[in-house]
C-alpha positions as CSV (number, residue, x, y, z in Angstrom):
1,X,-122.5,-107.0,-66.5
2,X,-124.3,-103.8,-67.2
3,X,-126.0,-103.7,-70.8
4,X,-124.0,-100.5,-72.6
5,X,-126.7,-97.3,-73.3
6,X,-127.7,-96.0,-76.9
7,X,-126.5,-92.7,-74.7
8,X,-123.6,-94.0,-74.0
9,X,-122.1,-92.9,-77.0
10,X,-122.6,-88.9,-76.8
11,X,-121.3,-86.9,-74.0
12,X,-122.6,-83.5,-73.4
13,X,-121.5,-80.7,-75.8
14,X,-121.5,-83.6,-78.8
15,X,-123.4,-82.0,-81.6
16,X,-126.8,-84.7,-83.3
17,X,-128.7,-84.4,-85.7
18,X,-132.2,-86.2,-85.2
19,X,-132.9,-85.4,-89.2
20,X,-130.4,-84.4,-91.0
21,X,-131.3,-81.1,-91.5
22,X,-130.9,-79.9,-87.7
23,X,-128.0,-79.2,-84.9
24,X,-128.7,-80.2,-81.6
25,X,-126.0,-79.5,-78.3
26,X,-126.2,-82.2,-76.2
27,X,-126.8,-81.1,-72.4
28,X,-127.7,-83.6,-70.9
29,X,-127.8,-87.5,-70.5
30,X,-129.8,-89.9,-68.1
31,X,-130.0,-93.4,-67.0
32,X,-133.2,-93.9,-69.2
33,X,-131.2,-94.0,-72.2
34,X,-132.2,-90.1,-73.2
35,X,-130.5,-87.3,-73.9
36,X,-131.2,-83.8,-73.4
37,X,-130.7,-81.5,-76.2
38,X,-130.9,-77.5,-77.2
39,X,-131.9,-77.1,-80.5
40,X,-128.8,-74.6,-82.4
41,X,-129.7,-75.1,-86.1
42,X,-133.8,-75.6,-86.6
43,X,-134.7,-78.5,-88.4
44,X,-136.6,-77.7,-92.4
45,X,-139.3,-79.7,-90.9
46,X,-139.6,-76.5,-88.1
47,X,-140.4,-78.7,-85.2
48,X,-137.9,-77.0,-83.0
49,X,-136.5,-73.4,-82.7
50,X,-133.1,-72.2,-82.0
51,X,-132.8,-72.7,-77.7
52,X,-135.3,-75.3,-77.3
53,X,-134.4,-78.5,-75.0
54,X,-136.2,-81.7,-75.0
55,X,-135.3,-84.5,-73.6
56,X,-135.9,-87.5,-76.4
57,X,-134.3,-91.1,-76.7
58,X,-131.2,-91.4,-77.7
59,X,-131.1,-93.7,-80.5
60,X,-133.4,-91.2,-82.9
61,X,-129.9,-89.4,-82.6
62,X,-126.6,-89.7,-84.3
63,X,-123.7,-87.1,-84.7
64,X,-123.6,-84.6,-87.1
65,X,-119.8,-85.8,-88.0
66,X,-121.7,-88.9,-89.5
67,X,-124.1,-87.5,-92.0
68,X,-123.4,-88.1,-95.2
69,X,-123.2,-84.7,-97.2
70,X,-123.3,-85.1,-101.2
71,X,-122.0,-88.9,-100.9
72,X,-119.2,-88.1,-98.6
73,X,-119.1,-87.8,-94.5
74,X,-118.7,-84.5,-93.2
75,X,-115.0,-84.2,-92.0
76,X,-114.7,-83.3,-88.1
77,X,-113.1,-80.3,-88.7
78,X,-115.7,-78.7,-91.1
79,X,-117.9,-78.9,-88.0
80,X,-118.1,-76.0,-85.7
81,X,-116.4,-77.5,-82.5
82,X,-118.5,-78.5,-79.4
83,X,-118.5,-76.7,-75.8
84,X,-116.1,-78.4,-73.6
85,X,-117.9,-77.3,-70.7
């Protein structure tokens, strides 16, 4: 039985936020439990620019679909759509 990956739930092209106030692309995943991501919207915080990648873990991560925006979640079609590449 293999134990499931915080990872496991993006898939490259999902969009994350790690703050709330950024847009990551996901690019790229690993069996470490990271993801790779390229920075699209920088953070107000300004630790990343627009085309950075890092890879970080993937649980400091969660979609952009599920941040709450003025007490309600963002619907999925408000959000620009990911690369399907």
């Amino acid at each position: 039985m293999s134990e499931e990956l915080e990872n496991d739930k993006f898939k490259v092209g999902d969009l994350v936020t790690r703050d709330g106030t950024d847009i990551q692309k996901v690019v790229g995943k690993n069996a470490d439990d990271q993801i790779e991501v390229e920075c699209i919207v920088p953070p107000t915080g300004g630790w990343c620019q627009v085309g950075e990648r890092e890879w970080n873990l993937a649980r400091r991560y969660v979609h952009v679909r599920d941040i709450p925006i003025e007490g309600k979640i963002v619907p999925k079609n408000a959000l620009p759509k990911p690369d399907t590449e």
